[in-house]
Backbone bond lengths (Angstrom), bond angles and torsions (degrees), N, CA, C in turn:
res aa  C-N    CA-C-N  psi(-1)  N-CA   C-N-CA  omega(-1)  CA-C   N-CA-C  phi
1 X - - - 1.448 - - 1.529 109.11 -
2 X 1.432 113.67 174.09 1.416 106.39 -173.73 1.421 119.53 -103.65
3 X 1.459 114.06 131.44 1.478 112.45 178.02 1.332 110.77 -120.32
4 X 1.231 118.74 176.87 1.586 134.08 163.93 0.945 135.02 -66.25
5 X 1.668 175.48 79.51 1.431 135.28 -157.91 1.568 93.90 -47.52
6 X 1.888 81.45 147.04 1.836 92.15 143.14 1.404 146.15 -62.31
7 X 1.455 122.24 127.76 1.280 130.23 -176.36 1.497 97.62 -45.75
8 X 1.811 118.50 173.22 1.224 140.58 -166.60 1.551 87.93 -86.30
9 X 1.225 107.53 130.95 1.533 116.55 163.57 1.365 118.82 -49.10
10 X 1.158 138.07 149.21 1.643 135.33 177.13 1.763 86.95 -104.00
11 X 1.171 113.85 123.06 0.996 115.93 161.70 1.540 141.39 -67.48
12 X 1.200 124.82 88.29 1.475 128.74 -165.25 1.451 116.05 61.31
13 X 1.158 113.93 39.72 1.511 119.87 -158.45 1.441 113.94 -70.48
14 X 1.590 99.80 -35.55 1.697 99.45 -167.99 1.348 106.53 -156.90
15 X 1.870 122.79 81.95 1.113 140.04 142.57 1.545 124.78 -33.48
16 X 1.449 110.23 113.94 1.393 120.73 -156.68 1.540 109.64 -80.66
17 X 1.333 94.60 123.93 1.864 106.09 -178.95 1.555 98.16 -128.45
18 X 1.582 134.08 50.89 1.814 94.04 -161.88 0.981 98.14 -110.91
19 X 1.592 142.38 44.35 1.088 134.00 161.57 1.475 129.07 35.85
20 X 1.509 113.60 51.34 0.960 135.24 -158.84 1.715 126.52 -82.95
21 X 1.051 156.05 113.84 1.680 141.36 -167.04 1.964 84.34 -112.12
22 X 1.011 112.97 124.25 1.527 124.88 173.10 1.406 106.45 -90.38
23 X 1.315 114.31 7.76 1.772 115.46 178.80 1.523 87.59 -117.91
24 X 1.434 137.88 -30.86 1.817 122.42 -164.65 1.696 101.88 -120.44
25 X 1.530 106.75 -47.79 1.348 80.39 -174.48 1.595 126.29 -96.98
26 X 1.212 98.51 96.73 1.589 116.53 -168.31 1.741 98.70 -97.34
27 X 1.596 103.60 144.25 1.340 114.22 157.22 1.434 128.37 -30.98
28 X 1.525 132.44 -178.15 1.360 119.44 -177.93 1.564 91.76 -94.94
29 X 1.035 140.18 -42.69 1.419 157.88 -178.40 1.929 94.66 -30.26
30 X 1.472 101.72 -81.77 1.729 127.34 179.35 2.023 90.36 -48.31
31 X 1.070 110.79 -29.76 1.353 94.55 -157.65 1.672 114.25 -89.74
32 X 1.147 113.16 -44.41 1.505 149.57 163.52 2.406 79.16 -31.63
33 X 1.609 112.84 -77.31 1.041 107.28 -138.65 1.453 101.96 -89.12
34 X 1.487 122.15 0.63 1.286 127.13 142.13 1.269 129.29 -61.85
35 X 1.435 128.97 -19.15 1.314 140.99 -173.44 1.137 127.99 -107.91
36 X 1.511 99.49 3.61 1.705 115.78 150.66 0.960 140.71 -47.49
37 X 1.706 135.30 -22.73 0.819 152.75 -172.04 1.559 119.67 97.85
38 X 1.522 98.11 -178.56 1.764 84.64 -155.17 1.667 92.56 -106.25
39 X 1.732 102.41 143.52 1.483 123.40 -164.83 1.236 120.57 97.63
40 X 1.312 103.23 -13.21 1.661 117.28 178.82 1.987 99.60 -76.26
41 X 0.946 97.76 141.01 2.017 106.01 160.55 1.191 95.28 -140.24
42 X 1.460 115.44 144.26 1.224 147.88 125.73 1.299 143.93 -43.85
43 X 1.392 143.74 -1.61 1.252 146.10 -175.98 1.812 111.31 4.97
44 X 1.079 112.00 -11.08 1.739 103.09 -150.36 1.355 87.81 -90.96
45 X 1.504 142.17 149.62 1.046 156.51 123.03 1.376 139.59 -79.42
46 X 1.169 142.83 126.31 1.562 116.92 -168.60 1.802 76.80 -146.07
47 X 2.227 66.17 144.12 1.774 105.00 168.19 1.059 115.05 -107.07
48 X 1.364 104.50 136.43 1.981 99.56 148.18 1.544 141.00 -47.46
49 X 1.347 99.64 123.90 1.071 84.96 165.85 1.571 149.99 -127.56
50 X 1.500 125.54 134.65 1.379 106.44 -159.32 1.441 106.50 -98.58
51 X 1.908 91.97 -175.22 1.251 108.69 -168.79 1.767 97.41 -97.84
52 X 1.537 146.09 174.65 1.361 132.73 141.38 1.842 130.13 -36.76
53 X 1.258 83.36 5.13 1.822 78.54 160.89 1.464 110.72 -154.89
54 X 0.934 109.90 53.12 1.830 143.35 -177.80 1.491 109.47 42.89
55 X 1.544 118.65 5.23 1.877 90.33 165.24 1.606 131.05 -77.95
56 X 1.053 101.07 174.57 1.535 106.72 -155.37 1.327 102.40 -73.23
57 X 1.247 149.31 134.98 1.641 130.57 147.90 1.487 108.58 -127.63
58 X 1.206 106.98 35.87 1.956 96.08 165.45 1.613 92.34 148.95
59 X 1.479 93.47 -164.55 1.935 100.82 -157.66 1.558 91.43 -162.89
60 X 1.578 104.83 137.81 1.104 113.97 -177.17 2.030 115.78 -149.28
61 X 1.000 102.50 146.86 1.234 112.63 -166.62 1.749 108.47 -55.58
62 X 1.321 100.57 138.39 1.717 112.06 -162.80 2.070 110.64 -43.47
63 X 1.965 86.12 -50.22 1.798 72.99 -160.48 1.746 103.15 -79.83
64 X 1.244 103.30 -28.00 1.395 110.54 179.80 1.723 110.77 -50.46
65 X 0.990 132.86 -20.86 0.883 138.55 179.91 1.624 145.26 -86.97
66 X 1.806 75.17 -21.22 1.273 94.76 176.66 1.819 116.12 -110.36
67 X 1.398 108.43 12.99 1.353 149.29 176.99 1.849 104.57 -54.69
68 X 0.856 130.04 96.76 1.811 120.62 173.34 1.568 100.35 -36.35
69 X 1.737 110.86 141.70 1.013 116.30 -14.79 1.771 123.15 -71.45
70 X 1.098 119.48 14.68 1.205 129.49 -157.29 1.650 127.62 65.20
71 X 1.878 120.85 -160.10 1.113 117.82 -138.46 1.503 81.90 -167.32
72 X 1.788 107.60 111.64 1.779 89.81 175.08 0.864 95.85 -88.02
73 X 1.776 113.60 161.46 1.648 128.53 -164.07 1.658 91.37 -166.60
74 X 1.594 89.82 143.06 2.052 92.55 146.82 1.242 150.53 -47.16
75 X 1.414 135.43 118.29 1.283 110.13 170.75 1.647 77.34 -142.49
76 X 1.813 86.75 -174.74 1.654 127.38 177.87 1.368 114.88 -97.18
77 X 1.386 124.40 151.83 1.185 124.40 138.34 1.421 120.51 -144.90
78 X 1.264 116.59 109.91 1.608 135.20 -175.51 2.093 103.54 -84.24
79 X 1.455 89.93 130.89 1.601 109.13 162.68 1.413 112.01 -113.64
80 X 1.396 139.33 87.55 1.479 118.20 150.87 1.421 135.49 -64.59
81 X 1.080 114.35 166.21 1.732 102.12 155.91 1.775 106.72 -162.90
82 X 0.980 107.55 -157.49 2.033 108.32 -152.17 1.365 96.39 -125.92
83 X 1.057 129.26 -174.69 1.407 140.09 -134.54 1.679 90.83 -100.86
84 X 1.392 115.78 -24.20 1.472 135.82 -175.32 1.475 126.38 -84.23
85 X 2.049 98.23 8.27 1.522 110.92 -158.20 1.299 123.12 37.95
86 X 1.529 135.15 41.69 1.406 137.64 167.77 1.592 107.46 -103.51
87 X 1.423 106.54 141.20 1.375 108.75 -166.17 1.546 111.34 -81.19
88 X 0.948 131.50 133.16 1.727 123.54 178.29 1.461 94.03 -95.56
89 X 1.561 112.72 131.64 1.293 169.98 177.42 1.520 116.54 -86.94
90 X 1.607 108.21 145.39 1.455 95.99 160.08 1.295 91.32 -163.97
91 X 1.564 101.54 147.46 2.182 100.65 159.32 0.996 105.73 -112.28
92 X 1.524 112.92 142.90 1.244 125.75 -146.51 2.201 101.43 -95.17
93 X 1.178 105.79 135.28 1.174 96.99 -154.72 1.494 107.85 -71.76
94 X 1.355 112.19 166.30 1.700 134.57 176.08 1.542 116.77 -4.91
95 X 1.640 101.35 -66.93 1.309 120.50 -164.42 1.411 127.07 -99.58
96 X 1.220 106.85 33.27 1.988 146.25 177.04 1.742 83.19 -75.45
97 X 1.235 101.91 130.62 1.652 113.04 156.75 1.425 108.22 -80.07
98 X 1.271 109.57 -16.24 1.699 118.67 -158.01 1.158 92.88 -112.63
99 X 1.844 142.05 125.26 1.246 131.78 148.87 1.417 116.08 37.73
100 X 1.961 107.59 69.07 1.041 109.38 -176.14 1.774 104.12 -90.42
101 X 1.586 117.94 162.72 1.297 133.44 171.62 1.640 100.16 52.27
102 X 1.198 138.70 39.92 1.262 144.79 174.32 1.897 95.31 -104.35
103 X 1.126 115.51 171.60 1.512 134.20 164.55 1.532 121.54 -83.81
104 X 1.185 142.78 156.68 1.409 122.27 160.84 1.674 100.93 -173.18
105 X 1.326 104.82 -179.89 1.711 103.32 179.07 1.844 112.78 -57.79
106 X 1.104 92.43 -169.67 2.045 100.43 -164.52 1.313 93.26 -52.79
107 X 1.509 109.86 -61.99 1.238 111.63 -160.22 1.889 127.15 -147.14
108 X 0.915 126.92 119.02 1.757 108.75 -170.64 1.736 99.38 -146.71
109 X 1.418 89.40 150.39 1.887 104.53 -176.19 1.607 108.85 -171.73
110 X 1.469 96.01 -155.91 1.548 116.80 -177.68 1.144 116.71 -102.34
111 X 1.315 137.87 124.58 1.543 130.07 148.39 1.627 108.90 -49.74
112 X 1.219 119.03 113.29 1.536 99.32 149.14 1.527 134.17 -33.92
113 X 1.055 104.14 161.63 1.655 103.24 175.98 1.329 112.54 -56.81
114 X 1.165 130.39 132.80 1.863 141.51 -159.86 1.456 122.02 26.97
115 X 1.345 89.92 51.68 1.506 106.72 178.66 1.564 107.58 -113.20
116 X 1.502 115.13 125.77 1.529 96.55 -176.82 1.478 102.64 -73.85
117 X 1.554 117.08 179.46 1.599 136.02 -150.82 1.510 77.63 -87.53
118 X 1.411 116.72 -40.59 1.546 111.70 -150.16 1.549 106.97 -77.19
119 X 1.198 115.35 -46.09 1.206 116.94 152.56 1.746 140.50 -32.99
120 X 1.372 106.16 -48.71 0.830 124.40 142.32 1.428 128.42 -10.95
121 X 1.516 97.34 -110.22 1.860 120.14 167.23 1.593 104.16 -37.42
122 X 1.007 122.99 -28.76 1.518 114.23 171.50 1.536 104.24 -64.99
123 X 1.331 104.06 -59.02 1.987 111.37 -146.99 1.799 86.43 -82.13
124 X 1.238 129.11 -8.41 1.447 128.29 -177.64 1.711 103.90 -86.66
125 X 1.599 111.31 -77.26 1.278 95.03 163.10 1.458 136.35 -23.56
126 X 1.764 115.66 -48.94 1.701 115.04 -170.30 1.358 105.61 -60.55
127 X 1.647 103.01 -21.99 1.646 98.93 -172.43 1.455 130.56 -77.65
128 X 1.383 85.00 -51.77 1.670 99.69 168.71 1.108 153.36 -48.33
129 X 1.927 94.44 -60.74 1.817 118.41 156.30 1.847 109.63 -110.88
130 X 1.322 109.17 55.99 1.473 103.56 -170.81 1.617 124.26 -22.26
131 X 1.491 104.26 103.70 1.302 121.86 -167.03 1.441 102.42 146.50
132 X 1.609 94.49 117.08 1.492 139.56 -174.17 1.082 98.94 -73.36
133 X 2.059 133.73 123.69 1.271 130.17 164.23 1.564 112.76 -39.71
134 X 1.351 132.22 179.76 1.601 127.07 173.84 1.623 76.81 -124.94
135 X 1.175 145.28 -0.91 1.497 118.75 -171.35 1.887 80.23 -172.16
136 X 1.496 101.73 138.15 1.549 123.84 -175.97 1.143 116.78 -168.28
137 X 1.911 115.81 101.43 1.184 137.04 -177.03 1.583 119.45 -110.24
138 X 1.175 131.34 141.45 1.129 141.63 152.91 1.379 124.95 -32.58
139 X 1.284 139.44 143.82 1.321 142.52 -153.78 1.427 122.10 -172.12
140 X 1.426 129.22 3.00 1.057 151.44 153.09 1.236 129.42 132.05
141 X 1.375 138.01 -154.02 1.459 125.35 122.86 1.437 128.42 -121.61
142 X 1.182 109.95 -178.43 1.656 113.13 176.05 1.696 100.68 -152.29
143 X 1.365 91.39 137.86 1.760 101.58 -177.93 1.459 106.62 -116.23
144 X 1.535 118.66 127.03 1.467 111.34 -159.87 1.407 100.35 -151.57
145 X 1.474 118.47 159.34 1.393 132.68 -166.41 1.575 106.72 -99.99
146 X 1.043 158.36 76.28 1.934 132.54 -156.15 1.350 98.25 -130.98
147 X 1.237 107.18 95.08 1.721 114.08 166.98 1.823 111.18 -68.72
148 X 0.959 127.00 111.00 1.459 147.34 -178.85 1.639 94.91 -81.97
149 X 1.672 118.00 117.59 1.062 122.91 170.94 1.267 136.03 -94.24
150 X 1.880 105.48 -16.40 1.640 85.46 159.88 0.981 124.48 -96.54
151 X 1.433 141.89 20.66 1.381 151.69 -158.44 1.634 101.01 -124.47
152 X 1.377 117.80 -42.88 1.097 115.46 -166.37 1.431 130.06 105.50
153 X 1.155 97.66 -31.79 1.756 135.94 -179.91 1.291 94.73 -50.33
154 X 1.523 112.20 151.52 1.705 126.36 139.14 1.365 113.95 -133.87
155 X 1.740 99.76 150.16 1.399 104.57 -178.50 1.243 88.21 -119.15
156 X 1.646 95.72 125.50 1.896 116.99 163.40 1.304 96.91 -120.96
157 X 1.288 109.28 118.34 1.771 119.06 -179.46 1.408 118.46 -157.48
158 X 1.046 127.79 139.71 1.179 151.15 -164.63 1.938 106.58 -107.83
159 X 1.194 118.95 58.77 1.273 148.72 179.25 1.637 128.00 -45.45
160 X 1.350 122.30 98.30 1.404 128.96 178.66 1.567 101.46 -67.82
161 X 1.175 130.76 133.97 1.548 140.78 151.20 1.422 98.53 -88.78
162 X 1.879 92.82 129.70 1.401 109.62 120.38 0.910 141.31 -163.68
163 X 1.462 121.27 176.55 1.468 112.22 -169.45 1.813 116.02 -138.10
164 X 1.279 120.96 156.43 1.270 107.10 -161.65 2.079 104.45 -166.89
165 X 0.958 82.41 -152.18 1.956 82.67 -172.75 2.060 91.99 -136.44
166 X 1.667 96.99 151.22 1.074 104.56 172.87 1.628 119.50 -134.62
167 X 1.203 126.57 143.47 1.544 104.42 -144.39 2.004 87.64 -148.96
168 X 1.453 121.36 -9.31 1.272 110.74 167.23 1.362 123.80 -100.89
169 X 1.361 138.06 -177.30 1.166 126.37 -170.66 1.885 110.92 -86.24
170 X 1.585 115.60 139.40 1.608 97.49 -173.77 1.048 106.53 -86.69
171 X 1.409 125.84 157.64 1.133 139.86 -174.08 1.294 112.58 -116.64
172 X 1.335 146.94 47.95 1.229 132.44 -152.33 1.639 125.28 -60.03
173 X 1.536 129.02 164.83 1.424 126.56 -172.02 1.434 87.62 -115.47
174 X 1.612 112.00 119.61 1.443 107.99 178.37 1.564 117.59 -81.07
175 X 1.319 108.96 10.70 1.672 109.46 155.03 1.143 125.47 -76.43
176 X 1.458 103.09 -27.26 2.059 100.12 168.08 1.490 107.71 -103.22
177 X 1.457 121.60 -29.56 1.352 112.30 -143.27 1.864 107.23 -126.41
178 X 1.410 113.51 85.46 1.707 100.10 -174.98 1.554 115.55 -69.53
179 X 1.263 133.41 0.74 1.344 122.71 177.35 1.919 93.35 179.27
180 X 1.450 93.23 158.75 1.433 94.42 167.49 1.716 98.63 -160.98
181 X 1.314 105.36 172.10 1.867 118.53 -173.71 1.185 101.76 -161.75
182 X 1.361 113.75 148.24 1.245 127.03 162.43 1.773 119.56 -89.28
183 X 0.900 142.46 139.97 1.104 139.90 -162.37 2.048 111.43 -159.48
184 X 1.516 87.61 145.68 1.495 95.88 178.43 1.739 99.48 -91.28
185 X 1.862 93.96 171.20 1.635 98.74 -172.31 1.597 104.70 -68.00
186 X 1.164 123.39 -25.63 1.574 109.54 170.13 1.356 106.56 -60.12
187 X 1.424 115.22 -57.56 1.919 105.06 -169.08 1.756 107.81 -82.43
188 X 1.001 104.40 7.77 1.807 101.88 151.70 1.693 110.81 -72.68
189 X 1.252 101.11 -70.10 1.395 110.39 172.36 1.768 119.53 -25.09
190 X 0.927 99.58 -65.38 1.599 132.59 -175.53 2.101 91.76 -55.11
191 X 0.936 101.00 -90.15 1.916 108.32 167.34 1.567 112.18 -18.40
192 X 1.554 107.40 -51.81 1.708 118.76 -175.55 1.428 100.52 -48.05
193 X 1.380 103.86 -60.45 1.548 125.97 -169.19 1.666 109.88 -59.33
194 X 0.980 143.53 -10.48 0.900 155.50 -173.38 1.527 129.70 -129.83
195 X 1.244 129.67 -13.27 1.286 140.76 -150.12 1.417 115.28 -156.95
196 X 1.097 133.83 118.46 1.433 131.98 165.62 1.279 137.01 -36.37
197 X 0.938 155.15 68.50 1.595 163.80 -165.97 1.221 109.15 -78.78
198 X 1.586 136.96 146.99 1.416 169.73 -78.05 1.940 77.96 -143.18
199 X 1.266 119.25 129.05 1.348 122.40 166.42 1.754 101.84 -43.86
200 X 0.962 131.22 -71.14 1.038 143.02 -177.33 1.393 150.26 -49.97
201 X 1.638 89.33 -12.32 1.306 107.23 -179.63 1.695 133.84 -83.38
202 X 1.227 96.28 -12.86 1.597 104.92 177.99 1.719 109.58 -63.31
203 X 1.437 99.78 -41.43 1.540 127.54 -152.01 1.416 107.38 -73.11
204 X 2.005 115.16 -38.89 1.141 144.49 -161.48 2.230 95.65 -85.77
205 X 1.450 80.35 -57.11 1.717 75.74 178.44 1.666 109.43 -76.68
206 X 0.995 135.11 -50.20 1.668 133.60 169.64 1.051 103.54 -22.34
207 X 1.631 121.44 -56.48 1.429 107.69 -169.20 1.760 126.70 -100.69
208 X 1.437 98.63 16.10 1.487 110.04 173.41 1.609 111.47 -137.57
209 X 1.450 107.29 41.27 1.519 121.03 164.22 1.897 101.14 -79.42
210 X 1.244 125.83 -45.06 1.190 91.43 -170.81 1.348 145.05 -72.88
211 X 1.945 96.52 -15.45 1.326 126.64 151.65 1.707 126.76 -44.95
212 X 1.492 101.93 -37.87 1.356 123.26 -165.95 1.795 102.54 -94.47
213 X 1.325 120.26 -18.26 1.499 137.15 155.10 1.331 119.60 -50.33
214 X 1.731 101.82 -53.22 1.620 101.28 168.80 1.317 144.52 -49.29
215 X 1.971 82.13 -48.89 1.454 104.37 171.60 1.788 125.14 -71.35
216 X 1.076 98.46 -52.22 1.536 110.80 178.74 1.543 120.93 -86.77
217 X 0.818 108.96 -14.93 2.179 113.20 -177.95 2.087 87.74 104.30
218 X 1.887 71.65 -176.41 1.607 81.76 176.80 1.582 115.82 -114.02
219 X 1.088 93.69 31.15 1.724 108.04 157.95 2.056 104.22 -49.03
220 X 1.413 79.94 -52.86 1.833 96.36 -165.94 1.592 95.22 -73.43
């Protein structure tokens, strides 16, 4: 399918401080449908959505979007790894509408609507594998077509990298996350070969290795 190269890495551009509460400071989107009152839910999610050269022109509801032929939109994709340069991993648990019990990078999603990416990959990670990167840099993007065949799904997205170091213990939320490992680029390899991985993930790390060079050596 067709992708972009990845943009030029920003080099260490923006070490993560954002003082973040993943329970208060929510988008206006998250916030609006929290403030409905109580007994009320929301089900609705909405993405961004871009144009072919990533500005925004509208927002559209998560699954609908990801519906053939699909809907390009924003997302993330975060790489951590440990003091040992091993990449932390996760399979994404059971009850994922999206590429459930598959493998894939640390972490990847949606910005809410006027939510930066970076923000994002922060308040996404805390959620998932509770535990805040200690260091989170920019790494490019890549815009890519990936029709997912047992799901049906396609992901058309216009993709923030990043990549960073992780240095507390993870905690994972077994609503997103059924298992995770850290692993070197040999036992990535080795895992690939053996294990089902995230449609998306080849495409996401291919194009944020040189980012992931900085961080980890050039083992990777």
């Amino acid at each position: 399918m067709p992708q972009s190269p990845p943009t030029n890495p920003t080099h260490f551009s923006a070490e993560i401080d954002t003082g973040l509460d993943v329970e208060t400071d929510l988008p206006a989107a998250a916030a609006d449908s929290a403030a409905s009152g109580p007994g009320s839910v929301s089900t609705e999610i909405l993405l961004e959505l871009v144009d072919d050269e990533g500005a925004t022109i509208g927002t559209a509801e998560k699954h609908w979007a990801h519906q053939q032929p699909g809907r390009l939109h924003r997302a993330f994709s975060v790489f951590l790894f440990d003091r040992q340069g091993r990449l932390l991993l996760q399979r994404r648990a059971l009850g994922k509408y999206h590429s459930p019990g598959v493998w894939s990078n640390t972490c990847c999603g949606h910005p809410y609507p006027d939510e930066p990416p970076f923000v994002a990959a922060a308040r996404r990670t805390a959620e998932e594998l509770g535990v805040a990167p200690a260091l989170l840099c920019e790494a490019g993007t890549v815009r890519y077509d990936l029709p997912d065949e047992a799901s049906g799904l396609i992901e058309r997205e216009w993709n923030h990298l990043f990549v960073g170091l992780v240095t507390a213990p993870v905690v994972p939320n077994p609503d997103e996350v059924d298992d995770y490992a850290f692993v070197s680029a040999q036992e990535l390899r080795e895992l690939q070969a053996e294990r089902p991985f995230s449609v998306w993930f080849q495409t996401v790390f291919e194009a944020a290795l040189p980012g992931i060079r900085e961080i980890a050596g050039h083992d990777w």
